[in-house]
Structures are given as structure tokens and as C-alpha cells.
C-alpha positions as CSV (number, residue, x, y, z in Angstrom):
1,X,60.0,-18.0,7.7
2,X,62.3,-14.9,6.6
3,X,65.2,-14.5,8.9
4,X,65.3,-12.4,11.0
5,X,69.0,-10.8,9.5
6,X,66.9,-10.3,6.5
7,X,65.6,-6.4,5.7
8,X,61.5,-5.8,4.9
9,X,60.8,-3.1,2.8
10,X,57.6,-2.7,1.3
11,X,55.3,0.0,-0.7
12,X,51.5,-0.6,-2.2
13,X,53.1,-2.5,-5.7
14,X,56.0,-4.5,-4.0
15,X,58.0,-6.1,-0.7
16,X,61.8,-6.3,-1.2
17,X,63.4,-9.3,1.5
18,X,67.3,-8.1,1.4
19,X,69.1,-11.5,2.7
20,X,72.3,-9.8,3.2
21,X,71.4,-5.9,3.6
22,X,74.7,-5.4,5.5
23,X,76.9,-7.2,2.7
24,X,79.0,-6.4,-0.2
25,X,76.7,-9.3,-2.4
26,X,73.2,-9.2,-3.3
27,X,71.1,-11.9,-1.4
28,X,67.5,-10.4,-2.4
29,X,64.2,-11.2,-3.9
30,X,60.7,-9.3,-4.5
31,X,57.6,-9.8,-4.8
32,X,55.2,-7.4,-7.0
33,X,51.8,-7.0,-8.4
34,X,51.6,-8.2,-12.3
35,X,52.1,-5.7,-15.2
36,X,49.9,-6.2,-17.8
37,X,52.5,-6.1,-20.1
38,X,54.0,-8.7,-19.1
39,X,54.6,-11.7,-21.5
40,X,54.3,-15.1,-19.5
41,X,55.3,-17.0,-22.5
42,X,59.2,-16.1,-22.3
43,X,58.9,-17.9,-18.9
44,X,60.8,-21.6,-19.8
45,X,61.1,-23.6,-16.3
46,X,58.0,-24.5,-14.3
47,X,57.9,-25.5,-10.4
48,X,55.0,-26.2,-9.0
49,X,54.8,-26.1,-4.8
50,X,53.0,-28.3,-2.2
51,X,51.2,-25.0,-1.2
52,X,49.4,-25.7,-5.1
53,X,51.4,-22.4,-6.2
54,X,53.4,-22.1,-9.2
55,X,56.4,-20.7,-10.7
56,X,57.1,-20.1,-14.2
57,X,60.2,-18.1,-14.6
58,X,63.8,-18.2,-16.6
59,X,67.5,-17.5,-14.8
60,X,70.2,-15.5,-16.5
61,X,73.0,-14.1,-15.3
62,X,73.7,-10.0,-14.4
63,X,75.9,-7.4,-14.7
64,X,79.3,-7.8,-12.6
65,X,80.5,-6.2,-10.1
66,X,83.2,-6.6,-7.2
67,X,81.1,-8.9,-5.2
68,X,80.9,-11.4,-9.0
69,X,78.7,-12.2,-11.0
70,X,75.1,-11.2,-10.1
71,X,72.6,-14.0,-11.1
72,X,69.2,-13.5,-11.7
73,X,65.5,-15.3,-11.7
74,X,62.5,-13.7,-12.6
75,X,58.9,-15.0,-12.9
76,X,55.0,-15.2,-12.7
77,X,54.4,-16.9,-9.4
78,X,50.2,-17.9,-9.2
79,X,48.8,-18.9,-5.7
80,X,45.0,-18.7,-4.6
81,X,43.7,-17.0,-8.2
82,X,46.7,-14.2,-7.7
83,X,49.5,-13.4,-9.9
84,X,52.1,-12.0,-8.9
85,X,55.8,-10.9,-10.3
86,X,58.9,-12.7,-8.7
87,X,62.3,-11.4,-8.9
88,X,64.9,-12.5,-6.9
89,X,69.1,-12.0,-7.2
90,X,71.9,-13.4,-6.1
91,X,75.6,-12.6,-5.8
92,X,79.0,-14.6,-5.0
93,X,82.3,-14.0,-5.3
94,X,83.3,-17.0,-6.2
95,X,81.0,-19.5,-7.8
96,X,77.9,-19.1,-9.4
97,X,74.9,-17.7,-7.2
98,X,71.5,-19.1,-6.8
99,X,69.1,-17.0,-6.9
100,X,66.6,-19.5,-6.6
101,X,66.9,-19.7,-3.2
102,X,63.8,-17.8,-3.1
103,X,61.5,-21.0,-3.6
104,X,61.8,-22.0,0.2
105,X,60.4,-18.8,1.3
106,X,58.1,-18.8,-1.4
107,X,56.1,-22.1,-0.5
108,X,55.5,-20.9,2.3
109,X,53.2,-18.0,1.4
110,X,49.3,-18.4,1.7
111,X,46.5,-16.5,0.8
112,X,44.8,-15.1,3.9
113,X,41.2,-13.4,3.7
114,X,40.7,-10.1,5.2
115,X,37.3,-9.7,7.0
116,X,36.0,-6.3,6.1
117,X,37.2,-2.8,8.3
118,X,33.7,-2.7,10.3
119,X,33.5,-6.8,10.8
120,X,37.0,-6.5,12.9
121,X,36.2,-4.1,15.8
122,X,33.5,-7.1,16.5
């Protein structure tokens, strides 16, 4: 579901998708493992998907650069008994961006279950 123009970068704690990785805006979002000390309560807006995920998060607006203002979304996004931390950022220079454009490429996620290392050579 990611386009293919988009940029994949991941480590063991997070992926990055880069939307526009050869722009002047920021077109990005990532997805993390949880930090326990993270508050879910400061989270306002919830949207649930057809995949039965959810998203509780809050938008606010960035710093400011030459590319505008850079808006932001972050949340708790639960799917399959996982939590997991959802940031995603976006930049225009004129108009306001929308950094939840993230949520189409978020409903798409599943949980799949790994067979164990010795069950897959079988």
C-alpha cells in the first residue's frame, strides 16, 4: 500500500515511511514500539478502522521552516493486542498540511503470526 516514491527505513524500535524523501516538505510518518512512559490520556480524538484498530492521538502544529508550517499528529495506535506509537508529519507551503494522511496506510496494517525459526525450513 506505500508507494513506491516513498523511502523505508527501519531499526528494531521503529519504521520511518518518508512520502517525499527527495522534497523540500516533510511528507512522513512512523511507527514505534510503546514507551512506558507514555501518557495515553493526553490523546483527545479517537478513530477507530474497519481493520478493528484504533487511534487515539491529538494534531498540533510544528516548528516553521521554508517549506511552512510543519503539522503534526501523534498517537497510541492498538491492533491485534499491540500498541504501538504513531507519529506522522506533514509540510506545505501554502495551506495547512495533513498529517493525517497516515490513516490510509494505517488501515491497512495486520497482524501476521510468525511460525517459529525450526517450523519454516519444513
Amino acid at each position: 500500500m506505500i508507494p513506491k516514491e516513498c523511502t523505508i527505513l527501519e531499526n528494531n524500535d521503529n519504521i520511518l515511511i518518508d512520502c517525499n524523501a527527495k522534497g523540500r516538505t516533510i511528507r512522513q510518518f512512523s511507527i514505534s514500539k510503546i514507551q512506558s512512559t507514555l501518557q495515553e490520556d493526553q490523546y483527545e480524538a479517537l478513530f477507530s478502522f474497519e481493520n478493528g484498530a484504533t487511534l487515539q492521538y491529538y494534531m498540533f502544529e510544528g516548528g516553521a521552516g521554508s517549506g511552512g508550517t510543519e503539522y503534526q499528529l501523534e498517537g497510541v495506535f492498538k491492533i491485534g493486542g499491540k500498541t504501538l506509537l504513531i507519529t506522522s508529519s506533514d509540510q506545505k507551503e501554502f495551506g495547512k498540511g495533513e498529517p493525517e494522511f497516515c490513516l490510509k496506510y494505517l488501515s491497512t496494517i495486520e497482524i501476521i503470526k510468525r511460525l517459529p525459526a525450526k517450523d519454516k525450513m519444513n
